[in-house]
N, C-alpha and C positions, 0 to 999 in steps of 0.2 A: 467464519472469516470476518474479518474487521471490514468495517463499509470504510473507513476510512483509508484504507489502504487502497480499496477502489477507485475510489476518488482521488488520489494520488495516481495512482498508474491513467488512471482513464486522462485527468488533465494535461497530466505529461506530454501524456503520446496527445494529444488534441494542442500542445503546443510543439511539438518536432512537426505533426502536420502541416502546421500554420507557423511557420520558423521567423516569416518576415511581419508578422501580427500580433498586435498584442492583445489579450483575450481578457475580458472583465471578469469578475465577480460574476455576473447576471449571464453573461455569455457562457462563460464556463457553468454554470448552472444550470443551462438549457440544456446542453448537450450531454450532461452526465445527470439529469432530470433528479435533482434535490435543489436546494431551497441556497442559494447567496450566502447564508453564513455559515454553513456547513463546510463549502468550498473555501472562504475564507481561512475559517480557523484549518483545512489542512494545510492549502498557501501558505500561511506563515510559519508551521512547519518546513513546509519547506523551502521557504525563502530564508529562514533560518538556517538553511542546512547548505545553503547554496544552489541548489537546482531550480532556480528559478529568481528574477530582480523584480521591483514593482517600479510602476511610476504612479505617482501620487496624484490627484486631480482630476478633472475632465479628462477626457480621453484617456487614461488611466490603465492600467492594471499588468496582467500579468505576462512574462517575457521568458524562455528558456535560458537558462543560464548552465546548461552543463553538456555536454559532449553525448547523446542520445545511442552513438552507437559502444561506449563504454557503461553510462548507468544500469546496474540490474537489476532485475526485479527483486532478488532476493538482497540488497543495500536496501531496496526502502521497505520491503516487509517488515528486517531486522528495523530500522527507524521508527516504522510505526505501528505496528502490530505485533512484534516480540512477545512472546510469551501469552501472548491471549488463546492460543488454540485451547492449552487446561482449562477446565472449567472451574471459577472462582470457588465451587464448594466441593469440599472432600469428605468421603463418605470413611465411614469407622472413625476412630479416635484410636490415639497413640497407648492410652492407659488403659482400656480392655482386656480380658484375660484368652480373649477368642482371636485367636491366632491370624483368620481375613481380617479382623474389624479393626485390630490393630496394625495390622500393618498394610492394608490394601489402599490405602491414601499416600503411603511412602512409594509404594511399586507403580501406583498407576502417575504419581510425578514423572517418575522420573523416565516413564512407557511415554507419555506426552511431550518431555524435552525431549526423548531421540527421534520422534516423530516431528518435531519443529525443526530440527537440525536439518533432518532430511528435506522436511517441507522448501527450507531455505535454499538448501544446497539447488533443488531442480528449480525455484526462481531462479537462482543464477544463471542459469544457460539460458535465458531470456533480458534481454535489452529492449530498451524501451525501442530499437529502431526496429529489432526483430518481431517486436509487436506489434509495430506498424506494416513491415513486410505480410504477417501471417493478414489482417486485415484486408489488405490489397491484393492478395491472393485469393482469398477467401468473396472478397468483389466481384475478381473475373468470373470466380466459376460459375457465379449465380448467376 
C-alpha cells in the first residue's frame, strides 16, 4: 500500500475533525508521525485536486476544501496510488518457448488490475466522514 495515500486519507479526516483550523505542514506531521515534506508534497496533490485551500505565511497552511461526507476513499486511492498494487517487476519474458515463463507476467497483470478495481470499488463505501464516525466509535468503546 502506498504511504502516500495514508497520508492523504489520515490528513483529510484530521482536517474534517478540526473543520474551523487550519493545520500546518508540522502540525499535520505530528499527528500522522513523518517528516514536513512528505505531508507537503501529498498537500499539493491535493490542493491540486481541490480537497484542500492553503494560506500562505505565518499562520499558514492547510484548510478543507471539499464536502467530507461525499469524498471517497476509493477518488483518492484512484488519485494517488492507481496502479501501484503490481509489483514494478515481472517475472518470465514474453519471447520464451515455456509456456508459464511466457505468459505468466501477462496473466498475473492483468490478476493485479481486477484485484485493484475491487480494491477500489470497497474504498468507495468509505467517506472520509465515515472514517471519522468508525474512529469515534472505535473511542467509546475503549
Amino acid at each position: 500500500m502506498n504511504s502516500e495515500f495514508t497520508i492523504a486519507v489520515h490528513s483529510l479526516v484530521f482536517l474534517v475533525h478540526h473543520p474551523e483550523h487550519m493545520a500546518s505542514s508540522e502540525v499535520l506531521a505530528d499527528t500522522v508521525c513523518t517528516h514536513p515534506v512528505r505531508i507537503r508534497k501529498v498537500m499539493s496533490l491535493l490542493r491540486k485536486n481541490g480537497y484542500v485551500k492553503t494560506k500562505e505565511g505565518t499562520g499558514g497552511g492547510y484548510l478543507l476544501n471539499c464536502n467530507p461526507e461525499k469524498v471517497t476513499l476509493g477518488e483518492l486511492y484512484r488519485l494517488i496510488s492507481f496502479g501501484e498494487l503490481a509489483p514494478p517487476w515481472r517475472s518470465g519474458k514474453s519471447t520464451m518457448d515455456c509456456l508459464v515463463g511466457s505468459q505468466i507476467g501477462f496473466v498475473m497483470e492483468q490478476i493485479y488490475k481486477d484485484a485493484e478495481l475491487r480494491y477500489e470499488e470497497q474504498l468507495k463505501t468509505y467517506t472520509l466522514s465515515r472514517v471519522l464516525d468508525l474512529m469515534t466509535q472505535r473511542k467509546m468503546l475503549v
